[in-house]
N, C-alpha and C positions, 0 to 999 in steps of 0.2 A: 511534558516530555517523558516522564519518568512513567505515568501509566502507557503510554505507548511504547513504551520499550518493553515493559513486564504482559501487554497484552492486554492491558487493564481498560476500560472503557473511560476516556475523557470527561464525560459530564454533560457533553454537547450531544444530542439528540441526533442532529442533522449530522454532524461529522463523527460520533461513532458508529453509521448507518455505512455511510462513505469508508471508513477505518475497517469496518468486517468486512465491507466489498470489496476492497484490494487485499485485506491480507486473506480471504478466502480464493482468489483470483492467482494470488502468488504462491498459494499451496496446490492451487490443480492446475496450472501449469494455463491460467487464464480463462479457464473455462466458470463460470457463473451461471446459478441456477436462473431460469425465471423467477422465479417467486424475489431472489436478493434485485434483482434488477427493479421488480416491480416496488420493494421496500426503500428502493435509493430513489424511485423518481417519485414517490410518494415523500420522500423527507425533504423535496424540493430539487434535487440535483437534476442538471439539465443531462442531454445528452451531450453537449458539448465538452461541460463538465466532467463527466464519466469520462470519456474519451480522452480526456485531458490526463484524467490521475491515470489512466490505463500508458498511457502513452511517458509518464513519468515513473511507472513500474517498471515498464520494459528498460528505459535507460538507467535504472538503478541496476537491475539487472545484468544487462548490459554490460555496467562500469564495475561491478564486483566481480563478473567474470574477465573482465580485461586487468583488472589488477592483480586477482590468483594469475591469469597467463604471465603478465610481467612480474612476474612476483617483486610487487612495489611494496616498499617498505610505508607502513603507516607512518604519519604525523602529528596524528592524535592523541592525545593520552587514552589511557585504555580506562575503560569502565569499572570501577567497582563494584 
């Protein structure tokens, strides 16, 4: 958990392929190069799959912007 929070590559081959494809996806506002597309279904990821974590971006998203609008108080402890 701790190198995905820092940005850091997991160790997993297939899922930091997956890991650079959303958070490059979540920096251009969902746009993906070919070339990452073709690297994600090369490390096995279906289109299903993709569409999947895509579809889990957007409701994180989503849900970060509906908590700034209600300005909901966290329940979490905060991170060190």
């Amino acid at each position: 958990m701790e190198a995905l929070r820092s940005g850091k590559d997991v160790g997993d081959a297939k899922t930091d392929v997956l890991v650079g494809l959303v958070r490059g996806a979540a920096a251009s506002n969902g746009r993906v190069p070919e070339p990452v597309w073709q690297d994600a279904r090369a490390a096995g990821w279906t289109g299903e799959q993709l569409a999947e974590a895509f579809a889990y971006l957007g409701l994180s998203v989503f849900t970060g912007y509906f908590l700034n609008y209600a300005a909901t108080e966290l329940d979490v402890p905060a991170r060190s």
